[in-house]
C-alpha positions as CSV (number, residue, x, y, z in Angstrom):
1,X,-50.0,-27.5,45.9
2,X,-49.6,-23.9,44.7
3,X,-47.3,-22.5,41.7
4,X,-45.9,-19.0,41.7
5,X,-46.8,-18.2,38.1
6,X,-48.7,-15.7,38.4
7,X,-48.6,-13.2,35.1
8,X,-48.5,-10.5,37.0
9,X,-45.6,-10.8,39.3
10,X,-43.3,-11.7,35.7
11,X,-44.4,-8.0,33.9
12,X,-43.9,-6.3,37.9
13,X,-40.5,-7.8,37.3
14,X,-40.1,-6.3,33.8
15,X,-41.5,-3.3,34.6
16,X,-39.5,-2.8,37.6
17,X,-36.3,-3.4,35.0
18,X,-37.8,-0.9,32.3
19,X,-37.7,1.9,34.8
20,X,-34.1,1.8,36.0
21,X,-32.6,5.2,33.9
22,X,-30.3,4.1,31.1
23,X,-31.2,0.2,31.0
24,X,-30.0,0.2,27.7
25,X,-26.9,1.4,28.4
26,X,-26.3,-1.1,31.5
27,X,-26.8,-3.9,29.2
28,X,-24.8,-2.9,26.4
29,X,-22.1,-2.1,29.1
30,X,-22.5,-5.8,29.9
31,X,-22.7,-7.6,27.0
32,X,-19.2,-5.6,25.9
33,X,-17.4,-6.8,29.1
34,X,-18.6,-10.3,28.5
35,X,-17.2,-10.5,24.8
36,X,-14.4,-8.9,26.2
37,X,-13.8,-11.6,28.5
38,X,-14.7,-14.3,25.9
39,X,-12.5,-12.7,23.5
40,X,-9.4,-12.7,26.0
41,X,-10.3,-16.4,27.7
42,X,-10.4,-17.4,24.0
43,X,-6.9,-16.3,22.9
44,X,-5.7,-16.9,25.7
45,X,-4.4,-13.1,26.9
46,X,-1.6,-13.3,25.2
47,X,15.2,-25.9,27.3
48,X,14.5,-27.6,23.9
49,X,13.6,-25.8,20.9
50,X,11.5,-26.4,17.7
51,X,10.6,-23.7,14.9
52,X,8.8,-22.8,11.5
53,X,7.9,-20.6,9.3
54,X,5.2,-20.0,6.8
55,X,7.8,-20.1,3.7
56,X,10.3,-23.5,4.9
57,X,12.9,-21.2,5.8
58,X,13.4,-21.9,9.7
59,X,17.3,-21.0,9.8
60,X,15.3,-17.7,11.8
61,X,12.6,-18.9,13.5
62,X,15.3,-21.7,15.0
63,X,17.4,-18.6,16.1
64,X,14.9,-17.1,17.8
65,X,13.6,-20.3,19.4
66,X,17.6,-21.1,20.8
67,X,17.4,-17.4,22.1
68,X,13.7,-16.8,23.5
69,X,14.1,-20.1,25.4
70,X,17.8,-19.0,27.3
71,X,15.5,-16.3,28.8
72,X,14.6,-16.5,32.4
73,X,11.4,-18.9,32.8
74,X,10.3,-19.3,29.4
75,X,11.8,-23.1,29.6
76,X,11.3,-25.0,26.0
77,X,9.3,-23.3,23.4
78,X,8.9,-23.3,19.9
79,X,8.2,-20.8,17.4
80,X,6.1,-20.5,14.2
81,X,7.2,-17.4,12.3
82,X,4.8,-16.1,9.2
83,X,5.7,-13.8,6.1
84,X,3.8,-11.5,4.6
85,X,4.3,-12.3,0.6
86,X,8.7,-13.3,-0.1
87,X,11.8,-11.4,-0.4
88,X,11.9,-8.5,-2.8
89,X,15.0,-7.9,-5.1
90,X,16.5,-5.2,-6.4
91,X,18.6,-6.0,-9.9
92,X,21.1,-4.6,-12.1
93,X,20.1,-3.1,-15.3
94,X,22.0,-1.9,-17.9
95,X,20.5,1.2,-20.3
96,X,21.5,2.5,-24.1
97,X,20.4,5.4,-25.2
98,X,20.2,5.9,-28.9
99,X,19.5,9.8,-30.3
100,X,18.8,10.6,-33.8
101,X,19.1,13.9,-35.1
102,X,17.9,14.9,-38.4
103,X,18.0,18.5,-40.1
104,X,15.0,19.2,-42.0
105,X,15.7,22.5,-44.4
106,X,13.4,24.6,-46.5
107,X,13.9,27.7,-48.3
108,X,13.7,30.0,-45.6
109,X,13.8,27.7,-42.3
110,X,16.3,25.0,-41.1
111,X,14.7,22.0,-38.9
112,X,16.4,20.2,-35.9
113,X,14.3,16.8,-34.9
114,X,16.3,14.9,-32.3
115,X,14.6,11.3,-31.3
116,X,16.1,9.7,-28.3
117,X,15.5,5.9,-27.7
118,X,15.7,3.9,-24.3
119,X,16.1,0.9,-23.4
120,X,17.5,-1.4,-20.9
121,X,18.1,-5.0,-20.2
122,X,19.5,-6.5,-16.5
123,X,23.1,-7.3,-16.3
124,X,23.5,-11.4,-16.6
125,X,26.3,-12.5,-14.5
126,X,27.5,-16.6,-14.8
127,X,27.7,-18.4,-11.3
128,X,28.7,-21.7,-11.4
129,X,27.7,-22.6,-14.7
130,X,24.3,-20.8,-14.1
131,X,23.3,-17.4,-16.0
132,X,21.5,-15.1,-13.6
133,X,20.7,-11.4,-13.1
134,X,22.9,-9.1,-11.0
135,X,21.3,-8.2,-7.3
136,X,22.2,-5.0,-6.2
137,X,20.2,-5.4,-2.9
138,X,17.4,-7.3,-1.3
139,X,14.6,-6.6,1.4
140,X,13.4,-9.3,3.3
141,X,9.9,-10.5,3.4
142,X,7.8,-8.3,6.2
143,X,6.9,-10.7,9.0
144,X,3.0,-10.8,9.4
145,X,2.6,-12.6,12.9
146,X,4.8,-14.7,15.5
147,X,3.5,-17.4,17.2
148,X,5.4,-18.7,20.5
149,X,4.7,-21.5,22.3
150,X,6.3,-21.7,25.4
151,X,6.7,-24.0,29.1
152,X,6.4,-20.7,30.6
153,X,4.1,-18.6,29.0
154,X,1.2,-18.0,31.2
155,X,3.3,-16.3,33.8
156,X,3.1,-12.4,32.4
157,X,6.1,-11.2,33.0
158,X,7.7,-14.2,31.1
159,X,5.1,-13.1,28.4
160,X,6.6,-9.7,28.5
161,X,10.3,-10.4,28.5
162,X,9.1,-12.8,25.4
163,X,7.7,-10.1,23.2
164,X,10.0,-7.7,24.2
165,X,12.8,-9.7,22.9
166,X,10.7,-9.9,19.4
167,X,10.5,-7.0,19.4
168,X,14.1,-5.8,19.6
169,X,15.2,-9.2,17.8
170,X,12.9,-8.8,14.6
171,X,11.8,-5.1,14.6
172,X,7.9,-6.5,14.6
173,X,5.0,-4.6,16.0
174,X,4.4,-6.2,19.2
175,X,0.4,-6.5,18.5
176,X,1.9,-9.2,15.8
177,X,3.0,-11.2,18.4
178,X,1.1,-14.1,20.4
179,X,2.7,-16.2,23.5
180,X,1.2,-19.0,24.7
181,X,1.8,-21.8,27.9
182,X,2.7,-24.8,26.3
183,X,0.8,-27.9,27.6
């Protein structure tokens, strides 16, 4: 019985490999594409409802649910919206300025020394029985990512029409967005 391990045939072989131009190259070339394709097989190349959201507000994330799942072949989904931080407010203050002036006089010279003071507290309104500052505006919390999870989402066109409607719904970058087939 005869075995083909012959030393010499395995370095031919890796001498053969070490003399094609650019090797290196080639294989980091290949070893990119295969992480590509991990990367993507990984995430997954991104009627009834459900929704959440990171903070327990769903009254949005239901909306968007009831409205993503009326489009054409996205079937039931559900939708898990995050926030990045909470909403800001912007409240009333009120501000009294108090100046001081004093004359300083000599002999020859007459001195003006004027001292203003600042300050400022926010305007307190009562609302049913409860004292709280005035809002003059607020922004809502920025959304940081929007996961939907939907009957139809491995078809790509469904995908599309999915994050374009996020899009225009929510005013999100669309690389915050991932849609997924649900099972």
């Amino acid at each position: 019985m005869t075995t083909n391990n012959d030393p010499t045939k395995k370095i031919g072989f890796l001498q053969k490999i070490k003399s094609v131009k650019h090797i290196e190259l080639i294989v980091a070339a290949l070893l990119c594409a295969l992480l590509i394709l991990a990367y993507f097989a990984y995430t997954g190349l991104s009627g009834g409802t459900h929704a959440e959201t990171s903070d327990g507000n769903d009254d949005t994330a239901n909306k968007v649910a009831e409205i993503i799942s009326q489009i054409d072949g996205v079937g039931k989904c559900e939708v898990l919206i995050t926030y990045d931080g909470s909403e800001s407010y912007v409240i009333a203050y009120d501000e009294e300025t108090v100046t001081t002036v004093t004359t300083d006089t000599d002999d020859n010279s007459s001195r003006v020394v004027e001292n203003s003071t600042t300050t400022s507290s926010p305007v307190i309104i009562t609302s049913d029985g409860k004292q709280q500052p005035l809002i003059i505006s607020s922004k809502p919390a920025e959304i940081d990512g929007i996961v939907v999870v939907a009957e139809g989402g491995d078809d790509v066109y469904v995908k599309i029409k999915i994050i374009d409607a996020l899009c225009a719904l929510l005013d999100v970058d669309g690389s915050k967005i991932k849609v997924y087939k649900m099972k």
